[in-house]
VMD Tcl script that draws the C-alpha trace (Angstrom):
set ca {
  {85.74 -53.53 -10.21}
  {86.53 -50.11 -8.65}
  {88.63 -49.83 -6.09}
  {87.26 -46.82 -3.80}
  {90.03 -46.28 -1.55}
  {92.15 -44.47 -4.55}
  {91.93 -40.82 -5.14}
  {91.33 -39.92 -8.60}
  {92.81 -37.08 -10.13}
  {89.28 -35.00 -9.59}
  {88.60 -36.19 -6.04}
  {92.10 -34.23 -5.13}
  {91.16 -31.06 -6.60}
  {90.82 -29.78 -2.29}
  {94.25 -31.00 -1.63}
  {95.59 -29.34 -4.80}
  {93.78 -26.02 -2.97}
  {95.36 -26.67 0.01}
  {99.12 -27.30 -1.16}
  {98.59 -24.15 -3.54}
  {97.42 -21.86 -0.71}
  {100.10 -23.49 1.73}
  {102.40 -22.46 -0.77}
  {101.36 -19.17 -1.12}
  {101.58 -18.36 2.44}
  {105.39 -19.54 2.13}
  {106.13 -17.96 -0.27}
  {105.00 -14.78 1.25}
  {106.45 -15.58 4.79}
  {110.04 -15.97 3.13}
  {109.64 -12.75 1.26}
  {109.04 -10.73 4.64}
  {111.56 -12.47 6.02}
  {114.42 -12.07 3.11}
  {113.04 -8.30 3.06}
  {113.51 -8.07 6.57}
  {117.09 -9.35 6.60}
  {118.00 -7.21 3.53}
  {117.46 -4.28 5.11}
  {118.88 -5.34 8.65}
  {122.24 -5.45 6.25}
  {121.87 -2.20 4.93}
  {121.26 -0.32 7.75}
  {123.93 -2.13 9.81}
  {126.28 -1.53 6.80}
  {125.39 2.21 7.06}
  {126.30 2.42 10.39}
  {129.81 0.78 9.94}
  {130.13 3.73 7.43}
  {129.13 6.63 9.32}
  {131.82 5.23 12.17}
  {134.30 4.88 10.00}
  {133.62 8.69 8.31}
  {133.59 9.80 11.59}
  {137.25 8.32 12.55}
  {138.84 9.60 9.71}
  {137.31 12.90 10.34}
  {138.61 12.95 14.11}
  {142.37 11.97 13.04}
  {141.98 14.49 10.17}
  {142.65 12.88 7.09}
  {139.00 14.68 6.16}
  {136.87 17.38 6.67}
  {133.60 17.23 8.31}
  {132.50 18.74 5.25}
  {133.90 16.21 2.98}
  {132.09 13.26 5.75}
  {129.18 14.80 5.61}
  {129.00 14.40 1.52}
  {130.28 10.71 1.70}
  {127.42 9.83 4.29}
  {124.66 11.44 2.20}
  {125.61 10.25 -1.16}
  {124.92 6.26 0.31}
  {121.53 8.25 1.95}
  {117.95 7.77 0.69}
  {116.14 10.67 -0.84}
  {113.70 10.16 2.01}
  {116.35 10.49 4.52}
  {118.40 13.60 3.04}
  {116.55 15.61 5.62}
  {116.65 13.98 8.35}
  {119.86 14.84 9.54}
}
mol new
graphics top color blue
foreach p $ca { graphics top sphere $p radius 0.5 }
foreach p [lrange $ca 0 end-1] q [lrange $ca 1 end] { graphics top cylinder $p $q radius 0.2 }
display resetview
């Protein structure tokens, strides 16, 4: 006799879909998210640099010259430019 309140392994082949594609979507949201707090980090760590270059420029222990190399070496290619 059957009992017709089990799932078999082939009648949960849509809640396998389901999990895998809720996975998915997690997977991607902490990805953005990690991403996003990476470079949060790295910019804020950037900043505590260039604040720091620029005190030891303004008590003279270095040249603006000599800042302006230390802040571009930590710089992006992309952002060389910019400033």
């Amino acid at each position: 006799m059957s009992t017709p309140h089990l799932m078999t392994l082939g009648a949960s082949g849509e809640m396998i879909a389901v999990i895998a594609v809720v996975g998915g979507i997690g997977i991607v949201l902490i990805s953005i998210l990690s991403g996003t707090i990476r470079r949060v980090y790295q910019t804020r760590e950037r900043e505590r640099t260039k604040r720091e270059v620029a005190a030891y420029v303004a008590e003279g222990s270095m040249t603006p010259d000599e800042g302006e190399r230390l802040i571009k070496a930590d710089m992006p290619v992309w952002e060389k430019g910019r400033s």
